[in-house]
C-alpha positions, 0 to 999 in steps of 0.5 A, spaced: 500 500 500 502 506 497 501 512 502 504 520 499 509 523 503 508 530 501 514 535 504 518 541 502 525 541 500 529 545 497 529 548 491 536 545 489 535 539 492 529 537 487 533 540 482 539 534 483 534 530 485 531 529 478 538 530 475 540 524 478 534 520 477 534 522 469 541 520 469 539 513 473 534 512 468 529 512 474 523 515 475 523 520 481 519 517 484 524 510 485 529 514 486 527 517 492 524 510 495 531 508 494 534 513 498 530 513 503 529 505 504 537 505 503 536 511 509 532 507 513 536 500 513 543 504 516 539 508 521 536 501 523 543 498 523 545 503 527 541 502 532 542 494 532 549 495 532 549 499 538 545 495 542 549 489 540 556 492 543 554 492 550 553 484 549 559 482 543 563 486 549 561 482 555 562 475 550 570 478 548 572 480 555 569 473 558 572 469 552 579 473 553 578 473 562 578 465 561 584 464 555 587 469 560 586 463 566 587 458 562 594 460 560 595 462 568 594 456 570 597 452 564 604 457 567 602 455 574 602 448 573 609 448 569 613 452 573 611 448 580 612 442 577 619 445 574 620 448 581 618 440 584 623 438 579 629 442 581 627 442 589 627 434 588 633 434 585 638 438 590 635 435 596 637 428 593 644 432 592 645 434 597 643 428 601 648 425 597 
């Protein structure tokens, strides 16, 4: 269903308008409806994107928390089984 959107703009701005649309070979009409679903479209993009930041932030600092963990520990656990290692093999010197 079609509705009219009937609005003043200035003069020059239809004049490019209909420039355009003669060289696109478009009416002004589908010209318009164009321009103003491709305006539409980033709008709404916008406003998904910036309700979608908060959650990708939560998900990436949560991912990054837990790989920072798990090298953590991994290090923990090489460096005590090292340390181990070496207190084990001076205390067997030592006792020698």
């Amino acid at each position: 269903m079609e509705k009219q959107l009937n609005v003043w703009i200035d003069s020059n701005l239809k004049a490019a308008l209909l420039e355009l649309a003669r060289s696109q070979k478009k009416t002004l009409k589908e010209l318009v409806e164009a321009m103003l679903k491709q305006e539409v479209t980033i709008q709404r993009g916008e406003t998904m994107e910036k309700q979608a930041l908060p959650a990708i932030r939560k998900i990436v600092q949560l991912e990054a928390r837990k790989a920072n963990e798990d090298q953590l520990a991994e290090l923990c656990e090489y460096l005590q089984s090292h340390i181990i290692n070496e207190i084990k093999a001076l205390s067997r010197r030592s006792a020698s």
